[in-house]
C-alpha positions as a Python dict, from the first residue, in 0.01 Angstrom:
ca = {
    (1, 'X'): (0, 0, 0),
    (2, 'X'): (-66, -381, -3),
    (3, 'X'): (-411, -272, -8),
    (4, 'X'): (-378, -112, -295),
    (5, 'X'): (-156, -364, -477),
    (6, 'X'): (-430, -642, -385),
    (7, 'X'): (-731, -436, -560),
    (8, 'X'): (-520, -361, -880),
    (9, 'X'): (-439, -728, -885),
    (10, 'X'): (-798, -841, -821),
    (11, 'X'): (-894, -589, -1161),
    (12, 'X'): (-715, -824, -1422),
    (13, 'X'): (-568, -512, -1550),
    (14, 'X'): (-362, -522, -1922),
    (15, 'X'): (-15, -366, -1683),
    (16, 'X'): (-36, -380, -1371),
    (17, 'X'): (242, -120, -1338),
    (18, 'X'): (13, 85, -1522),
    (19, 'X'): (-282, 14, -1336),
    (20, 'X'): (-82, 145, -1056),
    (21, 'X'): (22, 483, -1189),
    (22, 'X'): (-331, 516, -1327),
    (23, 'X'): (-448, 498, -949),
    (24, 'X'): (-125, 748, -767),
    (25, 'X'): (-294, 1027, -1065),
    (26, 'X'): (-669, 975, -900),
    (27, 'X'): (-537, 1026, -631),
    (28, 'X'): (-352, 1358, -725),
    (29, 'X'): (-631, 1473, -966),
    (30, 'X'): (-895, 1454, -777),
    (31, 'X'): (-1105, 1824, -611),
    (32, 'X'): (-927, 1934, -293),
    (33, 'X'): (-1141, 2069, -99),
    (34, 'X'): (-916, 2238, 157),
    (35, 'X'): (-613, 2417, 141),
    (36, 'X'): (-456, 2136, 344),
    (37, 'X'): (-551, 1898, 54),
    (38, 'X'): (-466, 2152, -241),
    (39, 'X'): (-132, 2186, -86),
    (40, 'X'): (-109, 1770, -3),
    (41, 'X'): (-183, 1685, -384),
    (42, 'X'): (77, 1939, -514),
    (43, 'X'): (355, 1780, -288),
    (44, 'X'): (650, 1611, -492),
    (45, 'X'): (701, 1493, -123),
    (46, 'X'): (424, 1353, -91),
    (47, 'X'): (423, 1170, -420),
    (48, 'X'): (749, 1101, -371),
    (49, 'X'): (659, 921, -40),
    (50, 'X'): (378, 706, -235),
    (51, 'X'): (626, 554, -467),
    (52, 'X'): (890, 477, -202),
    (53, 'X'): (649, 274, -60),
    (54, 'X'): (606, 81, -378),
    (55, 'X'): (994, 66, -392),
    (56, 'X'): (1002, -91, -57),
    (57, 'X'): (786, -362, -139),
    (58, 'X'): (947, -427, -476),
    (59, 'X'): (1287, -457, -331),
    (60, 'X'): (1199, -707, -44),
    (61, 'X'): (979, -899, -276),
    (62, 'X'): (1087, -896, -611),
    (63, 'X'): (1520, -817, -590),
    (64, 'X'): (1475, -1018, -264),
    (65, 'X'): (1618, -829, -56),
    (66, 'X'): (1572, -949, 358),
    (67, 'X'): (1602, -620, 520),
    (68, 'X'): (1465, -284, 323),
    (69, 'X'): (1407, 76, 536),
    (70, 'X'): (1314, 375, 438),
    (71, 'X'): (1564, 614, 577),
    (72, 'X'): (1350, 742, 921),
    (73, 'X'): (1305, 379, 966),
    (74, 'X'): (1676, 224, 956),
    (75, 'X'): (1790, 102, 1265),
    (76, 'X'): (2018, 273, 1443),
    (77, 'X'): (2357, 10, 1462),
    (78, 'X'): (2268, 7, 1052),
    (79, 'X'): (2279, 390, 1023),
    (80, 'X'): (2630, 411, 1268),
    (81, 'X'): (2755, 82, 1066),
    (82, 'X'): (2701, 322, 716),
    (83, 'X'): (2786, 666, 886),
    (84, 'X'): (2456, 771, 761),
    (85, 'X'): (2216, 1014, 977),
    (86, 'X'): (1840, 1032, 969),
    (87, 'X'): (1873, 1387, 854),
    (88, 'X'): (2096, 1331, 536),
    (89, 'X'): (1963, 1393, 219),
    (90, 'X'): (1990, 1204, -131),
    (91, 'X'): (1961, 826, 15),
    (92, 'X'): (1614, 723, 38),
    (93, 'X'): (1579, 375, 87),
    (94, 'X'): (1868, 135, 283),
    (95, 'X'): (1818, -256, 146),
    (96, 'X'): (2025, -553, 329),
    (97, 'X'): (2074, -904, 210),
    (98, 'X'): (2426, -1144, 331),
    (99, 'X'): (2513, -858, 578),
    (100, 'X'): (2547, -616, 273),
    (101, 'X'): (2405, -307, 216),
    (102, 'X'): (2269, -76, -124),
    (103, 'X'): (2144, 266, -129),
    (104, 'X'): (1839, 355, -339),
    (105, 'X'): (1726, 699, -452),
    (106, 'X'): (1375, 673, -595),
    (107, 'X'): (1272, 936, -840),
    (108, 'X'): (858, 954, -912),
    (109, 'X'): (813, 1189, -1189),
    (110, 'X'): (449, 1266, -1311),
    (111, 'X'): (436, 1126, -1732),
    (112, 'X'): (414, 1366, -1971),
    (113, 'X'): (283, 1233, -2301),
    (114, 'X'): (475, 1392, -2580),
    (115, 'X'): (784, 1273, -2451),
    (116, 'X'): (1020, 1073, -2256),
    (117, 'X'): (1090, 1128, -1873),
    (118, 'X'): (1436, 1131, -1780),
    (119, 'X'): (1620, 1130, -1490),
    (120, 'X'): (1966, 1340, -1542),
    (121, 'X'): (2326, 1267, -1400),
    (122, 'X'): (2227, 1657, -1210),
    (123, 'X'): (1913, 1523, -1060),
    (124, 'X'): (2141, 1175, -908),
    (125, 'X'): (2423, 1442, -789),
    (126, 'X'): (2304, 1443, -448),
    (127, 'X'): (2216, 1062, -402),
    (128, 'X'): (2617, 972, -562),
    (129, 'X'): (2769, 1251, -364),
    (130, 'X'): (2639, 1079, -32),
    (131, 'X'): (2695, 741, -145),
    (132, 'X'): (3038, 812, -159),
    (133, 'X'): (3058, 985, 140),
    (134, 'X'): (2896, 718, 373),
    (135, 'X'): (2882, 261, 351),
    (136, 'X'): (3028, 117, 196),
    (137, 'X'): (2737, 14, -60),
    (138, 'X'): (2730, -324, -209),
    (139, 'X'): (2510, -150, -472),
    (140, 'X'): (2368, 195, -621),
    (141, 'X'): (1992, 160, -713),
    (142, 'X'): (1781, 412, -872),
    (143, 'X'): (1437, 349, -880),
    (144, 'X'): (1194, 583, -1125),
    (145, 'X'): (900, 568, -1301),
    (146, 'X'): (1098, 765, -1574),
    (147, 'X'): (1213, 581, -1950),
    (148, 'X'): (1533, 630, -1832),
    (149, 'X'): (1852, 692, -1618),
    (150, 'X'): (2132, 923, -1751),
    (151, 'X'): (2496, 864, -1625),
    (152, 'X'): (2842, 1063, -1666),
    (153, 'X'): (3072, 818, -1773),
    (154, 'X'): (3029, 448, -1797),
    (155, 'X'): (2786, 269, -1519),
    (156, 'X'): (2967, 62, -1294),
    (157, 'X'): (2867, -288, -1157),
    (158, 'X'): (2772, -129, -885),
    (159, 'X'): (2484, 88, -1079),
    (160, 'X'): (2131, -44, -1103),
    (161, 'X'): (1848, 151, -1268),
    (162, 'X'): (1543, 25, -1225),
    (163, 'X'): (1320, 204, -1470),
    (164, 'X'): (946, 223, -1626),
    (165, 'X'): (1014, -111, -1888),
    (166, 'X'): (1123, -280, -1595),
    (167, 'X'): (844, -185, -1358),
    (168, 'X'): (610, -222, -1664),
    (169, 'X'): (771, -611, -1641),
    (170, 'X'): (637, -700, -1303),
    (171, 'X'): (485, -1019, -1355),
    (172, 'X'): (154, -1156, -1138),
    (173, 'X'): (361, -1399, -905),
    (174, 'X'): (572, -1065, -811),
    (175, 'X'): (287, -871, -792),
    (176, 'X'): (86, -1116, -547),
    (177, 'X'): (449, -1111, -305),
    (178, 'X'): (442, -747, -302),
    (179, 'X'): (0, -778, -199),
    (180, 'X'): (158, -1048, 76),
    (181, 'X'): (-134, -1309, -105),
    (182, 'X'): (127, -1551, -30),
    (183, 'X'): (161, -1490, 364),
    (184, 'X'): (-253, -1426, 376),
    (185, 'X'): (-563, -1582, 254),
    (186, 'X'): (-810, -1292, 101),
    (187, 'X'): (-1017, -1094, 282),
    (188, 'X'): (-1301, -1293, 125),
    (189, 'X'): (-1159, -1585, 292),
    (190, 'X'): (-1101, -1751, -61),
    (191, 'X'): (-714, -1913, -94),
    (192, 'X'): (-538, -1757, -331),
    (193, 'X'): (-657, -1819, -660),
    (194, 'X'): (-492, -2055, -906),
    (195, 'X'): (-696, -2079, -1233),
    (196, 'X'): (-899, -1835, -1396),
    (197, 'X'): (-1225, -1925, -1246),
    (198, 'X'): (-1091, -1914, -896),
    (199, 'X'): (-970, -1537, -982),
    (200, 'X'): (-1312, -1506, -1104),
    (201, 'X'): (-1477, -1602, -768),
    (202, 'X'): (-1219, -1412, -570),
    (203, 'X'): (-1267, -1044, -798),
    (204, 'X'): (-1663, -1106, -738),
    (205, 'X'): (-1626, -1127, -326),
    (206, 'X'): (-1407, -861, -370),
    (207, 'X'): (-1606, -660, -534),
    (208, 'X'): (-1969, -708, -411),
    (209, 'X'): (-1890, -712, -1),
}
């Protein structure tokens, strides 16, 4: 995924958000040539999985969270701590920060352009029924590439929807923590570039290894 992040990045793109989604639909829209792959692209799973992946990066290095799992991959004294098991369904993600914890559903829904995507109170059921059951939560997060989150009632303070303006928000210093440029010089072996002609140099390495 940082991979990916890094060559979106490196392509000066006008959103990088969109640059992003643009590259998840390749992926999907592209000729299967197998029934293994025809069945792989159709997977909401497997999209799903794509974009929790993104969400795991954005939470650690954008919300700053110090701890973030995806549910097969929280420790176990976390997931006796929350009365959570690995099984359980609604909870994707588990993010820590100060020895308190949030659940996040993430909800990847493929854009249709005539109208607005929407993620309903019915489709967050499952994700608020377990919340409640298990913690306690510090904080509810949905994450979706969707306009926008419905709710029954009022949200609480607990409630945070991150939605497509937000994601469409993601500035180039929070993009280049997510790609880990930060932690790693490029695999050109430039430093990370500063001014426009050093991101100049560093796209032309990139793209003419």
């Amino acid at each position: 995924m940082e991979s990916l992040l890094h060559t979106i990045f490196l392509k000066s793109p006008l959103n990088l958000w969109d640059a992003f989604e643009e590259e998840c639909q390749k992926f999907y829209e592209q000729p299967a040539h197998t029934f293994t792959e025809m069945r792989t692209r159709d997977n909401k799973k497997v999209r799903g999985d794509i974009f929790e992946d993104f969400c795991v990066l954005y939470l650690k290095n954008v919300l700053g969270y110090t701890n973030v799992w995806r549910l097969p991959d929280v420790p176990e004294d976390v997931l006796e701590k929350l009365t959570l098991k690995r099984r359980d369904t609604g909870i994707d993600i588990i993010a820590e920060r100060d020895g308190q914890y949030s659940a996040v559903q993430c909800k990847y829904k493929k854009h249709v352009s005539f109208k607005k995507n929407v993620v309903t109170w019915k489709a967050l059921s499952t994700f608020y029924a377990m919340c409640m059951r298990t913690g306690p939560y510090q904080r509810y997060i949905v994450m979706t590439n969707c306009s926008y989150v419905t709710h029954m009632g009022k949200k609480t303070a607990k409630d945070l929807s991150i939605c497509l303006g937000t994601l469409r928000k993601t500035t180039k210093e929070e993009w280049t923590r997510m790609c880990k440029l930060e932690e790693n010089t490029m695999e050109c072996s430039l430093p990370l570039p500063k001014t426009v002609e050093q991101l100049r140099a560093a796209r032309l390495a990139f793209f003419t290894k």
